[in-house]
N, C-alpha and C positions, 0 to 999 in steps of 0.2 A: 838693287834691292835683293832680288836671287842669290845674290855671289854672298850678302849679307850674310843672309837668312841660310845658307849653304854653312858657312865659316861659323856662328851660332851651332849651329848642328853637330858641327865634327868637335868643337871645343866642347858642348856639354857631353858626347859621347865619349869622349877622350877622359874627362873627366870623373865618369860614372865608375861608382864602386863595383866591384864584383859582388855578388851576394852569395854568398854560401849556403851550399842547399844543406836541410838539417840533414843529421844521418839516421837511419831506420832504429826501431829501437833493439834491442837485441833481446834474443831468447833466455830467461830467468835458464840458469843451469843448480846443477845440488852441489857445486863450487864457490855459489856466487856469498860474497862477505858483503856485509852492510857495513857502509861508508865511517858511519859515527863508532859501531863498536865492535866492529871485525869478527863477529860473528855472524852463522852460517845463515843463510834468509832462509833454506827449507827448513829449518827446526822453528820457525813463525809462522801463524798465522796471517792471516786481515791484509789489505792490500800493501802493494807494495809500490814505490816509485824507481827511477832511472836519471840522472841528467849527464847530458855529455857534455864536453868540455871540450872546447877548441884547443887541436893539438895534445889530445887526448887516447889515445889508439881506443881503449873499453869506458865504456858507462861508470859511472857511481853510483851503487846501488843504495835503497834504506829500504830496513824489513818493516816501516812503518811509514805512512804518506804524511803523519803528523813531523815523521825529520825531517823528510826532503821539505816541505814548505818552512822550516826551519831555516833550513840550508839557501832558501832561495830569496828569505827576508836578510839573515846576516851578510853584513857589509863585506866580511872578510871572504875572498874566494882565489881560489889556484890562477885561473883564466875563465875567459867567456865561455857564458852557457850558447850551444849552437841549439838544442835541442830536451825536448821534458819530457817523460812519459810515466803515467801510471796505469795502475791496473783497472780493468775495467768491471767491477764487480758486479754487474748488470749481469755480467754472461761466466764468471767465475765458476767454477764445478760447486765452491764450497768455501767460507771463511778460510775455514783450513787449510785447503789449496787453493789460493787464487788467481793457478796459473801459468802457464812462464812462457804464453805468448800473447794474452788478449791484451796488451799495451796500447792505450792512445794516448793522444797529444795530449800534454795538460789544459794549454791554454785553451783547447774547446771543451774540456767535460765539464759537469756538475759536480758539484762536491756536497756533502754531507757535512755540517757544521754543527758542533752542540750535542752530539744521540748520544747514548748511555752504552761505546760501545769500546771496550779496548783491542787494541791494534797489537800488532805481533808481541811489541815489546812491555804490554801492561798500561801503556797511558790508551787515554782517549784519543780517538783516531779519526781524523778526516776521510771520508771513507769517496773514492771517486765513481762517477759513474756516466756510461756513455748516453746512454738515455735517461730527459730529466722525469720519466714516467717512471722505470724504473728504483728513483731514487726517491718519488713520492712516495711507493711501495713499502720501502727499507725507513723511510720517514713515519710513515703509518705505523711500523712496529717497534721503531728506538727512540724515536723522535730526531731532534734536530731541524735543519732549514737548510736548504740549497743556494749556492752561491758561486759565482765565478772562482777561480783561482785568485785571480786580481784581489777581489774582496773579503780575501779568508782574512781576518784580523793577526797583527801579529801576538795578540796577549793569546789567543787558541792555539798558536805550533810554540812561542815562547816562554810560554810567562809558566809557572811552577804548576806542578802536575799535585792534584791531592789524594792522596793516596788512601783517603778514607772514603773516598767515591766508591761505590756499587754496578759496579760496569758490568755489564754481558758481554758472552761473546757470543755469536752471531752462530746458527747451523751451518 
């Protein structure tokens, strides 16, 4: 029964995938191009995102969080994502600058769904945050509702943007 339960052991370890550790996320530079329209993310505002791509050497940047959750609902993609990161605008200097190293995981923060607020590039922005206090805060003064990444709708990063909306942008 040992020699079994032995032979079991080395066939599921033999077996077992490697898991690939995600990679860190890298420091926003005044170089860095956003993914969808190749221009520069320092001339944007409002939070920004990252995701890496297996077999990727750099990040994908977007000077808006409303295109990376764009980018991570479309079916079409280069290779696997190993890795997500947004900005964390809990601890941001300022809309304006928000940043180019307070980066966390997507899949744990809070998001901002719904607020009256445009994001670098002129739409309404998903706006992310490490603390969900924080984001009750920023809810307090734009509105909006808090949600997993998981559950940001895809009609909110996809569906047409309207451009007679009255959005603020944020001090």
């Amino acid at each position: 029964m040992k020699r079994l339960a032995l032979i079991a052991l080395v066939a599921l370890t033999a077996c077992k995938e490697e898991v690939a550790e995600a990679p860190d996320p890298i420091d926003l530079t005044p170089d860095a191009l956003s993914y969808f329209c190749q221009m520069n993310i320092a001339e944007h505002g409002g939070p920004k995102g990252q995701i890496h791509l297996e077999g990727y050497p750099a990040p994908l940047f977007f000077a808006q969080v409303r295109d990376m959750v764009a980018y991570l609902k479309s079916p079409e993609r280069d290779a696997e994502i190993t890795a997500v990161y947004v900005s964390d605008m809990g601890i941001a200097p300022n809309w304006r600058q928000p940043g180019i190293s307070n980066w966390i995981a997507a899949d744990g923060a809070t998001f901002v769904v719904g607020s009256n607020v445009a994001g670098g590039m002129g739409a309404p922005e998903v706006v992310p945050f490490a603390d969900p206090a924080a984001a009750d805060v920023f809810i307090t003064q734009y509105g909006g509702a808090q949600m997993p990444l998981s559950d940001i709708p895809a009609a909110e990063v996809l569906g047409p943007v309207d451009l007679d909306l009255k959005l603020e942008t944020p001090s």
